[in-house]
C-alpha positions in Angstrom: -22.5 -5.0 9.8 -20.4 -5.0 13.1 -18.9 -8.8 11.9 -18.0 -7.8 8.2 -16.3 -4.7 9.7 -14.0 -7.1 12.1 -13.7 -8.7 8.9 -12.6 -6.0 6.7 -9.6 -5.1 9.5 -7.7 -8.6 9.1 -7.2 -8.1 5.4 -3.9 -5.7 5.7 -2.7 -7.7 8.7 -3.4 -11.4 6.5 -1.1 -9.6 4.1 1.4 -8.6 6.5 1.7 -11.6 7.8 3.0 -13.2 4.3 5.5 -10.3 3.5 7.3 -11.5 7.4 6.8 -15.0 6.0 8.2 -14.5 2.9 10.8 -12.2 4.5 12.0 -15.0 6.9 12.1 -17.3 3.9 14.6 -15.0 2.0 17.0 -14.8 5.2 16.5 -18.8 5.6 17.6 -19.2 1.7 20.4 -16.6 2.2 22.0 -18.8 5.3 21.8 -21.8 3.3 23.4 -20.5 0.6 26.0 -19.3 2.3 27.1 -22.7 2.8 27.6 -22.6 -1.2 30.5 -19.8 -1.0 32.9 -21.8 -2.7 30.5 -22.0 -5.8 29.6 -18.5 -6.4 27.2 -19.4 -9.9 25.4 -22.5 -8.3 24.6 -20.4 -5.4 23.5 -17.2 -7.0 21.4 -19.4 -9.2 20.3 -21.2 -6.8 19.0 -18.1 -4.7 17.1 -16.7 -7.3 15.4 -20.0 -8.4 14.2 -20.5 -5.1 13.6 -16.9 -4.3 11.7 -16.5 -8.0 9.5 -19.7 -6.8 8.7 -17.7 -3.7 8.0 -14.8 -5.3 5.2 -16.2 -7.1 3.7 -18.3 -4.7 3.9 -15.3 -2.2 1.6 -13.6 -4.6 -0.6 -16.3 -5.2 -0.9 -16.5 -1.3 -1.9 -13.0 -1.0 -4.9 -13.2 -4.0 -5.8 -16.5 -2.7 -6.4 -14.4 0.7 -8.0 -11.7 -0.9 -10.3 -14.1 -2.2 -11.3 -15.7 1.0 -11.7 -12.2 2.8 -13.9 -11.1 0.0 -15.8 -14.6 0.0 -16.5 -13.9 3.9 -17.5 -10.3 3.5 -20.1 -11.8 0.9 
């Protein structure tokens, strides 16, 4: 009982910890295409390619933690 509450508390900081990931992701793909400024379609579609990819693995990331919390509380 005392384990699967220790358990139950690193759910919301597991999640946390992928929105600052996913966060410093976006600012690392902003820098870089910064560089692009002289192609202003290439770079917006290039931001929001990568940014879409992101997007969904950032939310396979979170059920695939989900998953593993729940598998542990079990």
């Amino acid at each position: 009982a005392i384990v699967k509450k220790q358990i139950t508390r690193l759910k919301e900081p597991c999640l946390k910890c992928v929105d600052l990931v996913v966060q410093e992701l976006s600012n690392v793909v902003r820098i870089c295409t910064e560089r692009m400024s002289r192609y202003p379609r290439l770079r917006e579609e290039t931001d929001r390619i990568i940014m879409s990819h992101v997007r969904s693995r950032e939310q396979q990331c979170k059920d695939q933690l989900v998953l593993l919390i729940d598998c542990e509380l079990a």
